[in-house]
C-alpha positions as CSV (number, residue, x, y, z in Angstrom):
1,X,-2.1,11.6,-21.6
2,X,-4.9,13.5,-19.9
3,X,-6.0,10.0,-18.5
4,X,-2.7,9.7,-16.7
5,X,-3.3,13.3,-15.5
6,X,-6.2,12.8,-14.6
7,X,-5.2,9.4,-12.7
8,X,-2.7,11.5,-10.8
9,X,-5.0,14.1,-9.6
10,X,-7.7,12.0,-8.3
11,X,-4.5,10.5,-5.7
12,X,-2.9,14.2,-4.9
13,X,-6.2,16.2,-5.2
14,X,-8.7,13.8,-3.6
15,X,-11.0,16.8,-3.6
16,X,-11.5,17.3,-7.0
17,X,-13.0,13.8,-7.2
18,X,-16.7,12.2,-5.9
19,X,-16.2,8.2,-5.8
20,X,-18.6,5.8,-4.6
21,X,-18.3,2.5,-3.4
22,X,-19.4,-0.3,-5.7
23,X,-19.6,-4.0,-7.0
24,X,-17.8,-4.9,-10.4
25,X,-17.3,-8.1,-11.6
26,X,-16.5,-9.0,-15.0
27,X,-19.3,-10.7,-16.7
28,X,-18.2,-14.6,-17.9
29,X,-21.7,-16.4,-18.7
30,X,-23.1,-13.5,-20.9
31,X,-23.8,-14.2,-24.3
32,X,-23.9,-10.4,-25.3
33,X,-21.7,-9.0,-22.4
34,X,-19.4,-11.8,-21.9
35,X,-16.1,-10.3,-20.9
36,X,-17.4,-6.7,-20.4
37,X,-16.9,-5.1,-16.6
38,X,-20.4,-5.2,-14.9
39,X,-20.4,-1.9,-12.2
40,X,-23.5,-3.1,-9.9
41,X,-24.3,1.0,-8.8
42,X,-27.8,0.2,-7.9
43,X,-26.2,-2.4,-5.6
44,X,-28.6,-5.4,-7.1
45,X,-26.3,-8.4,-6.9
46,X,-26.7,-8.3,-2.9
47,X,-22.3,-8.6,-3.0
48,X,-20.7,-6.3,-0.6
49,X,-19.0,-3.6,-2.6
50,X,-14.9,-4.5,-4.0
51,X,-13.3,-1.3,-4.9
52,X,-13.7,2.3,-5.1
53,X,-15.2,4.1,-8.7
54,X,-14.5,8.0,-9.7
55,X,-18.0,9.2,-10.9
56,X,-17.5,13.0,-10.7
57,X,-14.7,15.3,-11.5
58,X,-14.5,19.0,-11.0
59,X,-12.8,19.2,-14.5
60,X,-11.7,22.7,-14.4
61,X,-10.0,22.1,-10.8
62,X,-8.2,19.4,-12.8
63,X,-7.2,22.1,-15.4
64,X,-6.2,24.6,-12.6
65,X,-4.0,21.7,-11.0
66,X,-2.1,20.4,-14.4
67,X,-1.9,24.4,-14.8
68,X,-0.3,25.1,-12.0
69,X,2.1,22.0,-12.0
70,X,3.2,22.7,-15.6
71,X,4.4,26.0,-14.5
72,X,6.0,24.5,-11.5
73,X,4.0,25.6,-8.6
């Protein structure tokens, strides 16, 4: 559950959230990695970046927020 929370605040609390642009593919060829997502964040593969990644949270903001929702402010 605290995924979906979470999933919801990074859309209604942008702020709480640092996201950076990358390249993911999932891998098809690999012997070892074959079917495992591939997030290119040294930006190697030379492909222009396809979607947007979370890679900080201000957790406790995220606390505050499902605090204050839950008590229906």
């Amino acid at each position: 559950m605290l995924h979906a929370v979470a999933a919801l605040a990074s859309v209604t609390q942008p702020r709480l959230f640092r996201r950076q642009d990358m390249q993911v593919d999932v891998e098809v060829a690999g012997q070892l990695t074959r079917g495992m997502t591939v997030f290119d964040r040294r930006r190697e593969m030379g492909a222009p970046a396809n979607i947007e990644v979370c890679v900080d949270v201000d957790e406790q903001g995220v606390v505050d927020y499902l605090s204050k929702v839950l008590a229906g402010g």
